[in-house]
N, C-alpha and C positions, 0 to 999 in steps of 0.2 A: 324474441327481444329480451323477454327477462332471465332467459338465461347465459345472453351473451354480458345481462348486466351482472348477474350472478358472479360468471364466471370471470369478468373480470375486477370483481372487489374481491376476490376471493386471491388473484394473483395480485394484486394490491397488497393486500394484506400479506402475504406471506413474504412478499419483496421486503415491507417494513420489515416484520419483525425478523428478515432475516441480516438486516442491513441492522438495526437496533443492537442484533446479537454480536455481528461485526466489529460493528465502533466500541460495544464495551469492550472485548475482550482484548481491541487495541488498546483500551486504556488502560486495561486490566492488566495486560504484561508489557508496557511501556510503564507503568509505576513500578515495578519487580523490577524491569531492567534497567533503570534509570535515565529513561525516557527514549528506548532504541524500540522503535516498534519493531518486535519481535513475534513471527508467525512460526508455530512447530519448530522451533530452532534454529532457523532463518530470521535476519535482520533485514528489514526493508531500507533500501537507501534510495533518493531523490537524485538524478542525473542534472547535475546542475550547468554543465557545458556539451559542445557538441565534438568531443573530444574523439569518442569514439563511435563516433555515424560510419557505418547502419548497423551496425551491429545493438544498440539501444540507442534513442534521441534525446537531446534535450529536455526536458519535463519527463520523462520517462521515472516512474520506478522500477526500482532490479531487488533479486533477494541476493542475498552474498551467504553465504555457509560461515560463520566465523573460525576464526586458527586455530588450528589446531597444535598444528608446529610449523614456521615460519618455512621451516628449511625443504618443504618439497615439491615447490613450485618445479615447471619446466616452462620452458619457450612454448608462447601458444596459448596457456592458461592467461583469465582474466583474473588480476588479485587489486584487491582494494588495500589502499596506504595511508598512515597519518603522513603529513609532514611536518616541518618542525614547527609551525605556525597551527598545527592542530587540524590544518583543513584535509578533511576525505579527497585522495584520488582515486580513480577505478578506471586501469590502462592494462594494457596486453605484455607479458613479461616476452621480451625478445633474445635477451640471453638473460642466464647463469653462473655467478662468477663465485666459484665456494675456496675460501683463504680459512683453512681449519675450521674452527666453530664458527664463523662469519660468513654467511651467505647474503651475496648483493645479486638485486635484481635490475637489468636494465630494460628498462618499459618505453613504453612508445602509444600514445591514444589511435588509433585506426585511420581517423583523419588528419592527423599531425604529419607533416613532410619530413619531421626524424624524431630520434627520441629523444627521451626526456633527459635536459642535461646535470640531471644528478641520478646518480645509481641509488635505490631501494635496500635499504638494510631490513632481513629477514623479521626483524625486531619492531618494526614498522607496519608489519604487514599485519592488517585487521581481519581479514578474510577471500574469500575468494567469489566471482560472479557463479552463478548457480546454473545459467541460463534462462531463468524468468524473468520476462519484463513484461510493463504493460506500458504502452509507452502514453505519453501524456497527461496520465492522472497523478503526477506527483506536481504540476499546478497547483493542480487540487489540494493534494498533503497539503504545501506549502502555504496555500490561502489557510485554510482549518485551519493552521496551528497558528496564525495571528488572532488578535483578538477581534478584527469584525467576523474572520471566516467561524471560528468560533462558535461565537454570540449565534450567526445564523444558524448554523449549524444545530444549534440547539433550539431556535426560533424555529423556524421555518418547519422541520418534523412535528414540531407540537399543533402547530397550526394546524398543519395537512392533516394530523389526527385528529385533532377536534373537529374540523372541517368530516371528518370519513363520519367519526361519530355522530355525528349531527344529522347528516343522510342517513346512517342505519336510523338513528331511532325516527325520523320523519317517518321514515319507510316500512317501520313498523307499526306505530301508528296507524296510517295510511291504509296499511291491511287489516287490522282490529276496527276500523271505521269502516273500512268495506260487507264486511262480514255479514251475513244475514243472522238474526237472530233466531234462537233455536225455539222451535215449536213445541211449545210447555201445555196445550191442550191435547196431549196425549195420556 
């Protein structure tokens, strides 16, 4: 028993502090990148429609490779786009249309019945999909980065730590109380 309790504060603990080491070092290069959570050179983005089911789902996060040069998409690659409103798409490029320096992409989301009715100027293009996702934990992102998800975010770890802290040292105790005392008539 005590070393299933062992072994499981033991996996506790290392879960924290590897989750601890996680969120800094997102915050660590989302201040650098100006606020693009950025892994090994990979931008994580949040799938905010169901555009392109199954291939990732809504709440899904994806990584994207950022551009390198706009212009060497082909039909079949997933590429992420501003548009003129500023908002991220990330759709499947279905054709190719190169008019000298100017490359247009015509995209299409996977569940969409046709594409998209403006073409993709190369100049537009942010990156492309990597193929990682994890689908549904960009709820997640998206709660964290308001202010209650936040706030807990930083509540609720502390707690659970002071909470773990508070076991170990009972449980320390506990055994220094237990202890027989040493035989000094020798």
């Amino acid at each position: 028993m005590k070393r299933a309790i062992s072994l499981i504060s033991r996996v506790i603990t290392i879960v924290m502090f590897s989750c601890m080491l996680l969120f800094a070092y997102l915050a660590i290069s989302s201040k650098f990148t100006g606020g693009k959570p950025n892994v090994f050179g990979y931008e994580i983005k949040t799938v905010l429609s169901g555009s392109m089911e199954p291939a990732f789902y809504t709440g899904s996060i994806i990584a994207i490779k950022p551009v390198q040069s706009g212009t060497t998409y082909k039909p079949g690659d997933v590429i992420t786009y501003k548009l003129q409103d500023g908002t991220l798409v990330t759709h499947r490029v279905k054709e190719v249309n190169a008019a000298g320096e100017e490359v247009m992409y015509v995209t299409k989301g996977d569940a969409n019945d046709a594409a998209d009715s403006e073409p993709v100027s190369h100049k537009n293009v942010v990156g492309s999909y990597t193929g990682f996702t994890i689908p549904y934990v960009g709820y997640a992102a998206d709660y964290a980065r308001s202010k209650t998800g936040s706030a807990l975010l930083l509540i609720v770890p502390g707690i659970l730590l002071l909470f773990y802290a508070a076991i170990s040292i009972f449980d320390a105790l506990r055994q220094i109380d237990n202890k027989e005392p040493a035989d000094l008539s020798q």
